[in-house]
C-alpha positions as CSV (number, residue, x, y, z in Angstrom):
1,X,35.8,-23.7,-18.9
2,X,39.0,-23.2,-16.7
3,X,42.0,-21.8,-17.6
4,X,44.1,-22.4,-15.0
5,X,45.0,-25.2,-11.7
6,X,43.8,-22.8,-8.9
7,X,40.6,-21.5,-10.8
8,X,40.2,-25.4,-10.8
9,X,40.5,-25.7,-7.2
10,X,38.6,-22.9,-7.0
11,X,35.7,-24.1,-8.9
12,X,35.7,-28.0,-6.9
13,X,35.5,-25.9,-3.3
14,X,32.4,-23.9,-4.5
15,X,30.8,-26.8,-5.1
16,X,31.7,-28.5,-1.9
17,X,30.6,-25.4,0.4
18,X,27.1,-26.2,2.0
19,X,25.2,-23.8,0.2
20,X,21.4,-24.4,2.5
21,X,20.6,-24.3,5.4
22,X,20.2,-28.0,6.4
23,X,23.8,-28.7,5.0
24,X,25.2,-25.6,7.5
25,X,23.1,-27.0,10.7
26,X,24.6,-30.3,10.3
27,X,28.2,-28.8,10.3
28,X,27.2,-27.4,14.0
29,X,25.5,-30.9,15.2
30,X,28.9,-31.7,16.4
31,X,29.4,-28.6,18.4
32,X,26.7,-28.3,19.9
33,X,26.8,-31.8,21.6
34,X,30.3,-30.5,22.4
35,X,29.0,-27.3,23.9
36,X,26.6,-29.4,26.0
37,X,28.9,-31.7,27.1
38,X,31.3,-29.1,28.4
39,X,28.5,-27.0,30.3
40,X,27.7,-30.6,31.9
41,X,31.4,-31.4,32.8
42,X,32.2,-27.2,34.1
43,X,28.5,-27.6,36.2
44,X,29.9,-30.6,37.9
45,X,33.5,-29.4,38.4
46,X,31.9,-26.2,40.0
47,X,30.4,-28.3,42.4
48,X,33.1,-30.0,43.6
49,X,34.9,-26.8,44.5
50,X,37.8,-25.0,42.4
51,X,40.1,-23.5,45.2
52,X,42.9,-21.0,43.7
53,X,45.8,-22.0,41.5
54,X,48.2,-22.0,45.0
55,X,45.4,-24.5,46.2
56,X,43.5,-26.0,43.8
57,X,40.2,-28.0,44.7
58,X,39.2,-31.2,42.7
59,X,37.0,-29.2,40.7
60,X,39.7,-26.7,39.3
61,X,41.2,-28.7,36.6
62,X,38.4,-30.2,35.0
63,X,36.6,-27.0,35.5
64,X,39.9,-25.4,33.2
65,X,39.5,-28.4,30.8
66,X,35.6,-28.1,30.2
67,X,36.0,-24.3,29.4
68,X,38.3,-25.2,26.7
69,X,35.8,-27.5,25.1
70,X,33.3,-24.9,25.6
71,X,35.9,-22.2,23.9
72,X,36.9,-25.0,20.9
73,X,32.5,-25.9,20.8
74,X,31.7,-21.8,20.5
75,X,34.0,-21.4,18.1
76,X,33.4,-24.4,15.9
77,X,29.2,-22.9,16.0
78,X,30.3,-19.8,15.2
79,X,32.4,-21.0,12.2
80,X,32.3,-24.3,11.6
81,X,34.6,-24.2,8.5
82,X,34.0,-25.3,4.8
83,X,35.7,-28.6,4.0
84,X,33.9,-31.1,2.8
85,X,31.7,-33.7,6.3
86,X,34.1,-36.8,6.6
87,X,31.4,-39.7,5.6
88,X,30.3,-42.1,8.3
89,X,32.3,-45.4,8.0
90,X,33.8,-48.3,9.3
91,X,36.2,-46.3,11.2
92,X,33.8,-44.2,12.5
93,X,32.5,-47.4,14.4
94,X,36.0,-47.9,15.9
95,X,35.3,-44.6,17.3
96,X,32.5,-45.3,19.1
97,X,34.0,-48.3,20.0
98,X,36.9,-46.7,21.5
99,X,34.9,-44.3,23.3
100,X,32.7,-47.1,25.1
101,X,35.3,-49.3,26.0
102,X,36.6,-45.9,28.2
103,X,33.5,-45.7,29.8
104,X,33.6,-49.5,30.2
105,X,37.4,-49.3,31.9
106,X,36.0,-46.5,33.9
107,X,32.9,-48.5,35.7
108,X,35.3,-51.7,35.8
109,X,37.8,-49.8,37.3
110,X,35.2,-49.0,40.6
111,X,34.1,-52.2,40.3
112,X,37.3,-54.7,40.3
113,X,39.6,-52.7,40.3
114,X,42.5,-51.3,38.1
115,X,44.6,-54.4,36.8
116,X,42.0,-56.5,35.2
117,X,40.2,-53.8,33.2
118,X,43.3,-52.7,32.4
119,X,44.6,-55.4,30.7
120,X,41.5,-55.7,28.9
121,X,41.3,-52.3,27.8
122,X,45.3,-52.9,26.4
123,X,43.8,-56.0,24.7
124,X,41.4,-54.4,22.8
125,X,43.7,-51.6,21.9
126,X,46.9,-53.1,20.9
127,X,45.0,-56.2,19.3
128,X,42.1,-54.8,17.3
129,X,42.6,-51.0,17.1
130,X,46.3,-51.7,16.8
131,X,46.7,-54.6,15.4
132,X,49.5,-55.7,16.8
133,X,50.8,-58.9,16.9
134,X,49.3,-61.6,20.0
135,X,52.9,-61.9,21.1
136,X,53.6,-58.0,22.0
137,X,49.8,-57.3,23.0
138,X,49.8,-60.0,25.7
139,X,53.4,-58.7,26.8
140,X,52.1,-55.0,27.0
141,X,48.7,-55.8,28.0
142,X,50.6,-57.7,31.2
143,X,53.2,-55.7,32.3
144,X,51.9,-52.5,31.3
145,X,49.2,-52.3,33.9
146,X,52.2,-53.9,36.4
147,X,54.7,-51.7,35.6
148,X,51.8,-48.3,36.6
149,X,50.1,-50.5,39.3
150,X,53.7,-50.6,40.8
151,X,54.7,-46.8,40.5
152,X,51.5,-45.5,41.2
153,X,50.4,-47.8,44.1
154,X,53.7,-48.8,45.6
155,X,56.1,-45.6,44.8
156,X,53.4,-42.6,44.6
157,X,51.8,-44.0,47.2
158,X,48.5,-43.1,45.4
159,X,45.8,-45.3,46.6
160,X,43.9,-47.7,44.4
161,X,40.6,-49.4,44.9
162,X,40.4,-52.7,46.3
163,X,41.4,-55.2,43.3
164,X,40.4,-58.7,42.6
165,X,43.2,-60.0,40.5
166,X,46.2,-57.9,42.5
167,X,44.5,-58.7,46.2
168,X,45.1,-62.6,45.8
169,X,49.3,-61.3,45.1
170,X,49.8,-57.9,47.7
């Protein structure tokens, strides 16, 4: 029996903690694909050179990103934490969905170019992760990809690949 609000607490957590071994592993699943991921990305950053901090290479920043997933992974193995494993859902589809329509942008982006998977990507985002209303998502999903195309190509002077949609207007 419990006496008191805390002991009750108390008593709901024990029962939550992963007490064998299978329960523990599956709270460092997560990590470890982090972990792997972030030797990947620091491998190939090393590759492409890191220069100094007075001159970096391309390499340097993604090689300083990857160590922090591989510092957030490591930690996350060594003490993964007690709260109770968020249960796969609906949502976690949208994740995944999320995710692939990055890597999507990211191979449209060599392919076409920037504007069109751009507005695409701000389709999908506003309209269905979102939900915004058709009225503001085609008004972002325009000029938002105008508004960077135009400070990035034409005020940065930062070069973007050849684009299908932009070459018929520049």
């Amino acid at each position: 029996m419990v006496s008191s609000p805390v002991e009750a607490v108390a008593e709901i957590r024990d029962r939550e903690r992963p007490r064998t071994g299978a329960r523990r592993l599956r709270r460092r699943i997560a990590p470890l694909i982090l972990l792997a991921l972030g030797l990947g990305a620091a491998a190939g950053s090393w590759q492409l050179k890191l220069g100094t901090l007075h001159h970096p290479a391309p390499g340097l920043w993604p090689f300083i990103i990857s160590m922090a997933i591989i510092l957030s992974a490591a930690a996350l193995i060594v003490r993964p934490g007690d709260e109770p494993l968020e249960a796969w859902s609906r949502r976690s589809l949208s994740v995944a969905t999320g995710v692939a329509s990055l890597g999507a942008f990211v191979v449209l982006f060599e392919l076409i170019g920037f504007f069109i998977p751009a507005v695409l990507m701000l389709l999908l985002w506003l309209r269905v992760f979102g939900r915004e209303s058709w009225r503001w998502t085609l008004v972002f999903a325009v000029a938002g990809p105008a508004a960077l195309y135009v400070i990035f190509d034409r005020l940065l002077g930062v070069p973007f690949p050849a684009d299908l949609a932009l070459g018929a207007f520049v």
